[in-house]
DOLUMVEX-249662 format. One line per 4 residues: number of its first residue (from 0); their letters; for each residue x, y, z of N, C-alpha, C, O, CB. Coordinates in steps of 0.02 Angstrom, whole numbers, plus 50000, padded with zeros to 5 digits. Atoms other than C-alpha are relative to their C-alpha. Glycine has a CB too. Layout:
REM DOLUMVEX-249662
NUM	A	X,Y,Z,X,Y,Z,X,Y,Z,X,Y,Z,X,Y,Z ~ ...
//
This chain:
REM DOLUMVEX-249662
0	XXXX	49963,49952,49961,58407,53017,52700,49994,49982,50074,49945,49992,50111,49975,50072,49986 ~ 49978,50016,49903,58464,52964,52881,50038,50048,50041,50096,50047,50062,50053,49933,50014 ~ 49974,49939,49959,58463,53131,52969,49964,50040,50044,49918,50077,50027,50021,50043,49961 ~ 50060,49996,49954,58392,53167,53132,49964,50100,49983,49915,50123,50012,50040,49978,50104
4	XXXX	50019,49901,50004,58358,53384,53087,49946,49946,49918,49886,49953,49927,50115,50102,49969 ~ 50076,50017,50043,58237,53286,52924,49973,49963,50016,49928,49954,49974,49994,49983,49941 ~ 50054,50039,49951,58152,53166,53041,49976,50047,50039,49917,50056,50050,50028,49943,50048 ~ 50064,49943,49973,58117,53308,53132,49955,50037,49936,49894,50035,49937,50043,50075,50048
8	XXXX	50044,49973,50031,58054,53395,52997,49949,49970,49982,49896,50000,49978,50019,50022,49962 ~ 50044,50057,50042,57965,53243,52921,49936,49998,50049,49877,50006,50035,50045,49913,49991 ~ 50032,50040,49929,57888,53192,53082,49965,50086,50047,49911,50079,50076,50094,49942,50064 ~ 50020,49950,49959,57856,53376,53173,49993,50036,49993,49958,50063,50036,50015,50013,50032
12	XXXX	50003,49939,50033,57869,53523,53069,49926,50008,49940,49882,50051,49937,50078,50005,49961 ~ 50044,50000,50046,57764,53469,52921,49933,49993,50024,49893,50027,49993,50016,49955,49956 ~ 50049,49992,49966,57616,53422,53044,49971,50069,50034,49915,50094,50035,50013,49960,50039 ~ 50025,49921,49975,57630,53591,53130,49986,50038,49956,49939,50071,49976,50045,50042,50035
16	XXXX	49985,49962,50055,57647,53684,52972,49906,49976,49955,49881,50020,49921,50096,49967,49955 ~ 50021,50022,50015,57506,53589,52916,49908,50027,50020,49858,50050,49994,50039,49952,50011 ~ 50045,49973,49970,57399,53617,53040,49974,50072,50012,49917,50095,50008,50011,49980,50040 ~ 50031,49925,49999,57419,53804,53075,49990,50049,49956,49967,50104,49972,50027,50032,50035
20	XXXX	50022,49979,50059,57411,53853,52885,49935,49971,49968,49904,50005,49928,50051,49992,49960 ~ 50042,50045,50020,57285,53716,52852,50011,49983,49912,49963,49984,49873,49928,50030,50022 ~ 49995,50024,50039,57367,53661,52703,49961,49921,49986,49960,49876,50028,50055,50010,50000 ~ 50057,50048,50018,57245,53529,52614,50061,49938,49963,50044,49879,49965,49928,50043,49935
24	XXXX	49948,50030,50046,57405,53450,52508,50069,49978,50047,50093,50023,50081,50021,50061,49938 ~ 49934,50015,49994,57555,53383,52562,50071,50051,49972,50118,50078,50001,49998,49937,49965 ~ 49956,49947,50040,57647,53484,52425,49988,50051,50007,50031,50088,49983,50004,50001,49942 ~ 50004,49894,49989,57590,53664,52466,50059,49978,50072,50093,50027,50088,49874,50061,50039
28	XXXX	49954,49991,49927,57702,53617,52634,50041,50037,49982,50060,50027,49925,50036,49941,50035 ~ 49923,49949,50036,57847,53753,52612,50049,49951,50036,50037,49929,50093,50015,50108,50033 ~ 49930,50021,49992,58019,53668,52624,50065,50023,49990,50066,50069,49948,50003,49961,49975 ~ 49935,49954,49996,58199,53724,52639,50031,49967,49926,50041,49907,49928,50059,49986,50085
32	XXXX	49981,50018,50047,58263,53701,52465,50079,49993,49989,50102,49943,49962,49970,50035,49965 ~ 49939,49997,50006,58442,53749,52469,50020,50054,50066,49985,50084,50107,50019,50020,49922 ~ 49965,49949,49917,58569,53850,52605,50068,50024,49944,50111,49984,49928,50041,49927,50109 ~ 49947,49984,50027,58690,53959,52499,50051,50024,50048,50024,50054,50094,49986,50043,49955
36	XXXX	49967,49970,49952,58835,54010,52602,50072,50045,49952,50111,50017,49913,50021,49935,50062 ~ 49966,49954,50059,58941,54161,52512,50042,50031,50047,50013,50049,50098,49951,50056,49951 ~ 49950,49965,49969,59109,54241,52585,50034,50051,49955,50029,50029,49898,50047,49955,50026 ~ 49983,49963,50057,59197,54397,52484,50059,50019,50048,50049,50026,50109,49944,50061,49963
40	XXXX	49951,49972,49968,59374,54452,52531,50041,50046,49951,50102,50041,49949,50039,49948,50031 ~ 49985,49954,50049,59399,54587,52395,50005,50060,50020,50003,50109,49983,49962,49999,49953 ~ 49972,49939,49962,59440,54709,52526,50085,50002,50044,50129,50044,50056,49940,50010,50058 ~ 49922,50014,49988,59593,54639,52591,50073,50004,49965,50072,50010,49904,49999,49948,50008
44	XXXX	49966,49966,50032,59759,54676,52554,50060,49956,49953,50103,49971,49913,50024,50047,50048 ~ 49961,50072,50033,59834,54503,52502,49929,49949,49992,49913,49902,50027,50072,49955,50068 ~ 50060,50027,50049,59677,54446,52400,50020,49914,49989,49986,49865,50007,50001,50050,49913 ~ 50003,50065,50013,59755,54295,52344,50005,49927,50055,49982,49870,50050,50049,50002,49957
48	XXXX	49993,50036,49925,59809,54220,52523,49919,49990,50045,49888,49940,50064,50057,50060,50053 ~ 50051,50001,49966,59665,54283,52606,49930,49954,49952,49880,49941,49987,49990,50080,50018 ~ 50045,50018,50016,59546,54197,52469,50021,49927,50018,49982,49910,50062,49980,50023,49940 ~ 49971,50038,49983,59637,54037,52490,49975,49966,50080,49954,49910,50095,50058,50029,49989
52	XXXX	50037,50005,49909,59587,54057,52701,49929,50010,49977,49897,50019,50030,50027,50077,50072 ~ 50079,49985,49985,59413,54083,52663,49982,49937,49953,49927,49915,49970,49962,50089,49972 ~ 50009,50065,50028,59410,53923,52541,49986,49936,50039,49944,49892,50042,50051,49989,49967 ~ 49982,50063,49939,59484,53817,52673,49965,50009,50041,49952,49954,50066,50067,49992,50036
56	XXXX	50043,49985,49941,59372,53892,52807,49935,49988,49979,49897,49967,50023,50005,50068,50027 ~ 50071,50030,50041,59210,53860,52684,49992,49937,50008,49941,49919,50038,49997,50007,49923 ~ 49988,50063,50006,59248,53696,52668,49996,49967,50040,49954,49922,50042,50041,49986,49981 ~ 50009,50038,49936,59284,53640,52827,49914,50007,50041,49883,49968,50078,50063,50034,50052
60	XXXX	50068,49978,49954,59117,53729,52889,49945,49963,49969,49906,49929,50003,49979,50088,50000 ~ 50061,50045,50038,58998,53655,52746,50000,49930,49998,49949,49896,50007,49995,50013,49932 ~ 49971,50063,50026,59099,53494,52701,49997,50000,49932,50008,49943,49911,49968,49940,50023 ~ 49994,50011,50051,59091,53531,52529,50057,50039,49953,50066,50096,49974,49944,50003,49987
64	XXXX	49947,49924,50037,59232,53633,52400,49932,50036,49967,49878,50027,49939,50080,49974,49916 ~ 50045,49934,50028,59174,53794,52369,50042,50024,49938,50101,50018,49921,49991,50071,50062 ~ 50006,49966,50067,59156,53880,52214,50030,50095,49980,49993,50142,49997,49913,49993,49991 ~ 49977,49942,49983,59263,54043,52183,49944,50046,49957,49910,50018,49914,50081,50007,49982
68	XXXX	50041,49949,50021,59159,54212,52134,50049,50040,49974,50106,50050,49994,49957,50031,50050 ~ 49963,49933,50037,59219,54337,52030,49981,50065,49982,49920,50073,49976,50016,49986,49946 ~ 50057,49944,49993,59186,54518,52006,49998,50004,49925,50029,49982,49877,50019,50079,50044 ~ 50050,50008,50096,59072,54561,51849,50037,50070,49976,50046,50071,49915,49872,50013,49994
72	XXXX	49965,49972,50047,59170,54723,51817,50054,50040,50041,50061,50046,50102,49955,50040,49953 ~ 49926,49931,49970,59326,54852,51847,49958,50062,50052,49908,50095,50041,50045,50065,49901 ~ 50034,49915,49979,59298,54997,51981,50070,49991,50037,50091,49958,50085,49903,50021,50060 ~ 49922,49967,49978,59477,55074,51989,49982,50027,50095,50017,50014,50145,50023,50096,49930
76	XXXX	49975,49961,49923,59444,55165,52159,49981,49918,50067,49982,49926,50128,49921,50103,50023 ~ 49974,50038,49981,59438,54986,52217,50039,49943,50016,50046,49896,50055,49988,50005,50002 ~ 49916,50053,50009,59587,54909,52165,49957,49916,49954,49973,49857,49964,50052,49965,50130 ~ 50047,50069,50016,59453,54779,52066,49991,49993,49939,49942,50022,49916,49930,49997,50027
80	XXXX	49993,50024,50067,59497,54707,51890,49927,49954,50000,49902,49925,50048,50078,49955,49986 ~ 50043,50020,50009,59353,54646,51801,50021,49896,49993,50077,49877,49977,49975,50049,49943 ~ 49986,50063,49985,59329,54431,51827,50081,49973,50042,50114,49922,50034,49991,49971,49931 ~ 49970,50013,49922,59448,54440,51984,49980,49960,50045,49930,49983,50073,49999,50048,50038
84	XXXX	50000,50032,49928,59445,54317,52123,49993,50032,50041,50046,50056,50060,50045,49970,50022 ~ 50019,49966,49958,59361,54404,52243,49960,49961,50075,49952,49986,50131,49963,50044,49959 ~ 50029,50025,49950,59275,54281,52344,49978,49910,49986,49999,49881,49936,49940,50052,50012 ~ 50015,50081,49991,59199,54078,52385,49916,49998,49995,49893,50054,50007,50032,49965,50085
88	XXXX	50051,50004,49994,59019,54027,52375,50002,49922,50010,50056,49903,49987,49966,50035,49952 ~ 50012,50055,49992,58967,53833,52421,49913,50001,50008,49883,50038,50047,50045,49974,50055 ~ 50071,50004,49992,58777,53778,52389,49992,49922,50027,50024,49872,50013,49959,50018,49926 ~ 50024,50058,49966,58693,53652,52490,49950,49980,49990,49902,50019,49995,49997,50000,50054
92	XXXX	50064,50018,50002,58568,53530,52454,49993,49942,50036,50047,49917,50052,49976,49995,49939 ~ 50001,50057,49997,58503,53380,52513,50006,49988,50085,49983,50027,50127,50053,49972,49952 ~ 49987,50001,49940,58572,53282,52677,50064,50061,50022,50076,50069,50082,50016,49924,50012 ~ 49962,49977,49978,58710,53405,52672,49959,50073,50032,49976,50108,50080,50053,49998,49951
96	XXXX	50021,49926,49977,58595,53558,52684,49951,49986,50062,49914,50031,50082,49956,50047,49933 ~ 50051,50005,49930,58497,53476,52846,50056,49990,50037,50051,50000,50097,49934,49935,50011 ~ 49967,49984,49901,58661,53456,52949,50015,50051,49994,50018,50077,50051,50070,49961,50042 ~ 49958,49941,49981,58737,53615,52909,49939,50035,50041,49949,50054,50099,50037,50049,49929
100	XXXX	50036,49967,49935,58556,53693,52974,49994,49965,50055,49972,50007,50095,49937,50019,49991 ~ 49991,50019,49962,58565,53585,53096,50055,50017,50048,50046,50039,50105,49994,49961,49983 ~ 49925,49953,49968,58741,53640,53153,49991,50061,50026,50001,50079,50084,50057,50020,49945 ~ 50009,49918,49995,58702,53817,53136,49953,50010,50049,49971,50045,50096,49975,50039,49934
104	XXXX	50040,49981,49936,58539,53815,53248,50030,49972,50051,50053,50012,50093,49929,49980,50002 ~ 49998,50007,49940,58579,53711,53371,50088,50008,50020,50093,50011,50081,49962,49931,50015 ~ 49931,49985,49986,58779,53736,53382,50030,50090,50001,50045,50125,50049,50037,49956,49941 ~ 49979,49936,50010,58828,53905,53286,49990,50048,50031,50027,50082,50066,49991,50016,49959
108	XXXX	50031,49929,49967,58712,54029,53331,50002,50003,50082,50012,50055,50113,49915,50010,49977 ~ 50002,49995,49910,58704,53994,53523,50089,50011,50047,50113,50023,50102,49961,49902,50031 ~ 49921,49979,49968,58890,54012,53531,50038,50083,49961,50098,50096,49958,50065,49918,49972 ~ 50011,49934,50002,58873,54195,53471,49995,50042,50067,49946,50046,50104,49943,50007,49965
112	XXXX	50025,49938,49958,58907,54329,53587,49974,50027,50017,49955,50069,49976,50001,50029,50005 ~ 50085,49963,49988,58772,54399,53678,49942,49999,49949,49908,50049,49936,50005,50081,50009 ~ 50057,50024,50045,58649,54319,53555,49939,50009,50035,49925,49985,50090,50005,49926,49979 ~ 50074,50003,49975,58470,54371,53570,49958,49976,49938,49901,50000,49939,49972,50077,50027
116	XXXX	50021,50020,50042,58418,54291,53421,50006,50032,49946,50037,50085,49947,49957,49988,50012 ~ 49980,49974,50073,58408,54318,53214,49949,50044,49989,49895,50041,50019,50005,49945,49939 ~ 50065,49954,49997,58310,54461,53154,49951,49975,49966,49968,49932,49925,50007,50068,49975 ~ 50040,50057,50030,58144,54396,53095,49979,50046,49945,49921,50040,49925,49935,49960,50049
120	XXXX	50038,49931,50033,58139,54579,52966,50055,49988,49921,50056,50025,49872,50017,50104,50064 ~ 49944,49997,50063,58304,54485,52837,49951,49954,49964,49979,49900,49956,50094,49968,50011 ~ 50064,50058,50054,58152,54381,52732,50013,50072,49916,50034,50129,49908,49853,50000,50060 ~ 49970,49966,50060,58172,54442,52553,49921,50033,49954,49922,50074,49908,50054,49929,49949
124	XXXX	50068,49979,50009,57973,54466,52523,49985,49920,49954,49928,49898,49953,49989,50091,49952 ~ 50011,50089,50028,57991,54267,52423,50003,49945,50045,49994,49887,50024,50057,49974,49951 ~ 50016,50064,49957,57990,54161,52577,50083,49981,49987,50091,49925,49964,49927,49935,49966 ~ 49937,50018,49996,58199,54164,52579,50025,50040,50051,49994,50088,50074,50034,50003,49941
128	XXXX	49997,49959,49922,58290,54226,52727,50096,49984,49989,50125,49932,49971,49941,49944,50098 ~ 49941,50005,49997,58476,54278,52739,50028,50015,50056,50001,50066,50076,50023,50027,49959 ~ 49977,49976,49948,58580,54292,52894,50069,50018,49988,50096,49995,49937,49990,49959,50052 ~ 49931,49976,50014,58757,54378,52914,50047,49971,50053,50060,50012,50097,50004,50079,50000
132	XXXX	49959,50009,49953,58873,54284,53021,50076,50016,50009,50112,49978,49977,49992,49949,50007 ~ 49953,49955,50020,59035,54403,53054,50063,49967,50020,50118,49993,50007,49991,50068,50028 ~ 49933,50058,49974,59158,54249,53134,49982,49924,49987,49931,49899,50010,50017,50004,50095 ~ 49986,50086,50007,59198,54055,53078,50018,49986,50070,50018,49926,50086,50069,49972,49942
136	XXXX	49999,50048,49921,59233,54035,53272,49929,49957,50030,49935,49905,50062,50016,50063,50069 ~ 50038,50022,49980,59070,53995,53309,49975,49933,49977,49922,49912,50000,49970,50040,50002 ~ 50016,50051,50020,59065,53839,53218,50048,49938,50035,50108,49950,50039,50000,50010,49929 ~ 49955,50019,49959,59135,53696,53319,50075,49949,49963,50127,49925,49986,49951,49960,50054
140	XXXX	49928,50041,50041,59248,53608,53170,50069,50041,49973,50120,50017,49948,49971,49966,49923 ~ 49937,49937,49984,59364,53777,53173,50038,49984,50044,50013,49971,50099,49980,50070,50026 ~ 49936,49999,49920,59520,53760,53291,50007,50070,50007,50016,50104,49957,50098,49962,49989 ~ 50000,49927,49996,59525,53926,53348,50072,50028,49985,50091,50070,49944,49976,50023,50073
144	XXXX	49934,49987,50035,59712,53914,53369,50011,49998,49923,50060,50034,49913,50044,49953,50025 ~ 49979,50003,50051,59718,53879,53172,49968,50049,49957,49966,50042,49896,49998,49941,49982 ~ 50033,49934,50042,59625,54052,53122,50038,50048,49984,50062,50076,50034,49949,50035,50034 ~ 49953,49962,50016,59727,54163,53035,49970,50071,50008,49993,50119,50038,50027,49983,49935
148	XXXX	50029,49934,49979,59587,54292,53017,49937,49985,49987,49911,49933,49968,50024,50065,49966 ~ 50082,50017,49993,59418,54320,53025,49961,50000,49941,49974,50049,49907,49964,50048,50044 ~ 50048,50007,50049,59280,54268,52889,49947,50005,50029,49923,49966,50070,50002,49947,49964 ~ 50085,50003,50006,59118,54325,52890,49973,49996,49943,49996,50027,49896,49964,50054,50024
152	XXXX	50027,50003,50051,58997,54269,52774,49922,49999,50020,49893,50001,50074,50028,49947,49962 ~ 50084,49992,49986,58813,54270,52738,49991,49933,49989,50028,49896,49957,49947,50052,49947 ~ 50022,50053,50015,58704,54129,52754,49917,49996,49967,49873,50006,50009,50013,49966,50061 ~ 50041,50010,50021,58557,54103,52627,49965,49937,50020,49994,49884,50031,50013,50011,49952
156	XXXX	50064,50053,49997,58402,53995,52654,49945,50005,49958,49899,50044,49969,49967,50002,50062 ~ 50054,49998,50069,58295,53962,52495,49969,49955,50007,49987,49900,49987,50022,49996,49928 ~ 50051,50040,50014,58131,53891,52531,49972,50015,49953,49986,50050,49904,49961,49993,50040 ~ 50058,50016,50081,57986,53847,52424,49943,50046,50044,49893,50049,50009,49962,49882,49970
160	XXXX	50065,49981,49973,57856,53941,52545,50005,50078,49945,50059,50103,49928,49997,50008,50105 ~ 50023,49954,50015,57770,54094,52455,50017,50058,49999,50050,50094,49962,49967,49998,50015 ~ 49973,49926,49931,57775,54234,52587,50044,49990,50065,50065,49939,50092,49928,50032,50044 ~ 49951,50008,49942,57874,54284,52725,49973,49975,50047,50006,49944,50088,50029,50055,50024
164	XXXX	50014,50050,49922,57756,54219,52858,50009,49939,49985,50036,49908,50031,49923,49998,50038 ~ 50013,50071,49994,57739,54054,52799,50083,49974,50009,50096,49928,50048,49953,49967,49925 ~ 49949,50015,49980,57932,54052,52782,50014,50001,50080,50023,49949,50112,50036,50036,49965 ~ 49990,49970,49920,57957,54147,52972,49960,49908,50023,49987,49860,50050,49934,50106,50031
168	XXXX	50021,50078,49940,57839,53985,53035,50043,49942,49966,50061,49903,50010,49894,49964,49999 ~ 49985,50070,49991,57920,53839,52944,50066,50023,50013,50092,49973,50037,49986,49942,49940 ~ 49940,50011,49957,58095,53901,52999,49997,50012,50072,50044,49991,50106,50052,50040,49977 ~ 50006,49990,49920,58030,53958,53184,49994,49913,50006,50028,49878,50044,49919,50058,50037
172	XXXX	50014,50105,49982,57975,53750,53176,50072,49977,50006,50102,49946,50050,49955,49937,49914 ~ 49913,50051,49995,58149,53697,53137,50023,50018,50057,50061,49977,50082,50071,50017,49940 ~ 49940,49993,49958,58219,53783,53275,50032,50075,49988,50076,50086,50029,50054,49939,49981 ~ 49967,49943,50028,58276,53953,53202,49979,50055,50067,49919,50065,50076,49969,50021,49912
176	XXXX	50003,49948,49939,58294,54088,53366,49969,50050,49969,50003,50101,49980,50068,50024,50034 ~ 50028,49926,50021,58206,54220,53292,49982,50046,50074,49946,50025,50119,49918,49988,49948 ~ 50009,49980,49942,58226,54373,53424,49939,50049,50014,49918,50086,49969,50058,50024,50016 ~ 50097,49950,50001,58056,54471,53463,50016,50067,50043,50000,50088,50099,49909,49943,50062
180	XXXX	49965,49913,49954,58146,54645,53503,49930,50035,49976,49904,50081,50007,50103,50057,49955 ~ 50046,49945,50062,58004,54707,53356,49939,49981,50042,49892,50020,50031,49994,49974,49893 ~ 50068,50011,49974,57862,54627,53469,50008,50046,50087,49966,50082,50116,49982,49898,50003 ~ 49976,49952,49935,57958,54701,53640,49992,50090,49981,49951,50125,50010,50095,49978,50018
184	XXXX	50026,49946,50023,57958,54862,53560,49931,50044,49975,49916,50100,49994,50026,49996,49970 ~ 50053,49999,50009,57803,54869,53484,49953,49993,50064,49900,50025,50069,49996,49959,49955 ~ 50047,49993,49923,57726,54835,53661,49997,50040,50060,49957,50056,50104,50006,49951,50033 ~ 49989,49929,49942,57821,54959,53754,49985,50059,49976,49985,50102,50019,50074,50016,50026
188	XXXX	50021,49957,50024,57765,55090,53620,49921,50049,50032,49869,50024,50010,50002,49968,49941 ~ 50055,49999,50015,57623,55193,53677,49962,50006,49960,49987,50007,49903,49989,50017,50016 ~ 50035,50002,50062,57475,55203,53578,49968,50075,49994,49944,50106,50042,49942,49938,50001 ~ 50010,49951,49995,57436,55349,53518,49913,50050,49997,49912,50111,50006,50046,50007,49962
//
């Protein structure tokens, strides 16, 4: 793999990680296993168009074709036949899942609107961490002129670490903005 975001990791993360857990093994290191990225447009009012734009907008953003989702059953009060096209999913592994985080930290997220960083409280209690990003503008292989409408989707991160700290440190290593409103707060709190 010839990709400078797993030379960093190889080379700078796994040493830190290493050191300030004091892992004895190589293999206890937690690593980023996969990056699911999931879009749903089963609220819109031309379903089949709009899934179509969120395909093509997956695609371009991951580099890979995405995979359509379907819903698991009928709920009349939302217009939603059971195994309906409702949405895209694309999973990432490999060199593809170190540029897209690569992209995303150092490109995506910093071209967010008044970004103060990701919350460090979306960890799932397994050492996986999901973020919600609510516009494909922020990615720079979008033409803005060629956006018909807006996709937001979530972005999964499935490591191998345990718990949520050990995840929180080996993605703070990569690079991940985590914003410290919960440590700002917590400090302006008095004590009681």
């Amino acid at each position: 793999m010839n990709n400078e975001f797993y030379t960093h990791y190889k080379e700078h993360v796994v040493p830190a990680l290493q050191k300030e857990h004091g892992y004895k093994n190589v293999n206890q290191i937690p690593k980023v296993e996969k990056v699911v990225i999931n879009t749903c447009v089963g609220s819109q009012a031309d379903v089949k168009q709009a899934l179509e734009d969120a395909k093509a907008e997956l695609a371009l953003i991951s580099g890979q074709k995405p995979a359509e989702t379907r819903a698991k059953k009928s709920i009349a009060n939302f217009k939603l036949r059971g195994e309906q096209a409702i949405g895209a999913k694309v999973t990432l592994r490999g060199q593809h899942m170190y540029e897209f985080l690569e992209r995303l930290i150092k490109t995506g997220l910093p071209r967010i609107r008044d970004f103060r960083g990701v919350s460090p409280k979306a960890f799932d209690g397994n050492g996986n961490y999901t973020l919600g990003v609510t516009d494909q503008s922020v990615f720079p292989e979008v033409e803005l002129d060629k956006i018909k409408r807006n996709i937001g989707f979530d972005v999964t991160i499935v490591t191998s670490a345990k718990t949520n700290e050990e995840a929180k440190s080996l993605l703070s290593e990569m690079g991940m903005p985590f914003s410290d409103r919960a440590k700002k707060a917590a400090a302006t709190t008095p004590a009681a």
